[in-house]
N, C-alpha and C positions, 0 to 999 in steps of 0.2 A: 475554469471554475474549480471551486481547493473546497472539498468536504473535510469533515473531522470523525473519524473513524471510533470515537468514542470509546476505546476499548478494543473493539470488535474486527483489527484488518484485517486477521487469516481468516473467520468465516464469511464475511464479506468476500475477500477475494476469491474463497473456492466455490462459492455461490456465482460469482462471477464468470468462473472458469467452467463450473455446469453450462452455463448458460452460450457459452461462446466465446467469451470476450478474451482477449490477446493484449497481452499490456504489455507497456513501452518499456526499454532499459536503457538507463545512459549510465554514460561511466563520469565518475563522480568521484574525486578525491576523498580516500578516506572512506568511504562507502562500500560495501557488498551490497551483492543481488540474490536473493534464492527463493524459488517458486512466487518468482514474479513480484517480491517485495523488496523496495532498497531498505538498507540498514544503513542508518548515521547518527552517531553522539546518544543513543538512545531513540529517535525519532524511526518509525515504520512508514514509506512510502511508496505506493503507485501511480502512474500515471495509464492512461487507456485513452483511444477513441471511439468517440459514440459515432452514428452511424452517417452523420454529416461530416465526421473528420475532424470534428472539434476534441481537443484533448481535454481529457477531466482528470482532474486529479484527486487523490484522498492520502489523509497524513494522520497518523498517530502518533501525540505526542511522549514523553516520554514521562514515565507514572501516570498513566492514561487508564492504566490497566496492571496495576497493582497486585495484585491477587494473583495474575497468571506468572507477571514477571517476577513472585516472586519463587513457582516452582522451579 
C-alpha cells in the first residue's frame, strides 16, 4: 500500500518513531538514507511494516512541500 505524504514525511515519520515503528532501508542507486527517510531525484521515501508484516509505504513528491524546501 503507497500513501502520499503531502508535504508532511519528517513529521509523519517521527510520530512514527514515537510510536515504535522501525522502517525499512534498501540500497537504491543514486539514493541516500537518513533518519529512516530515502532521498531520490527530489522525491522522500519510507517503507515500514505494520503488524501483520505487510509493508507500507509513503512517498513525498518532489515540490510537495515548497515552503519548507525552499529554507
Amino acid at each position: 500500500m503507497v500513501f502520499d505524504a503531502a508535504g508532511e514525511i519528517e513529521a509523519i515519520v517521527a510520530a512514527l518513531v514515537q510510536k515504535g515503528v522501525a522502517f525499512e532501508r534498501y540500497e537504491m542507486e543514486g539514493a541516500t538514507y537518513r533518519d529512516g527517510i530515502h532521498y531520490s531525484d527530489g522525491m522522500k521515501m519510507v517503507w515500514f511494516k505494520d503488524p501483520d508484516g505487510n509493508i507500507l509505504h509513503i512517498n513525498e513528491m518532489p515540490g510537495t512541500n515548497a515552503e519548507a524546501e525552499a529554507r
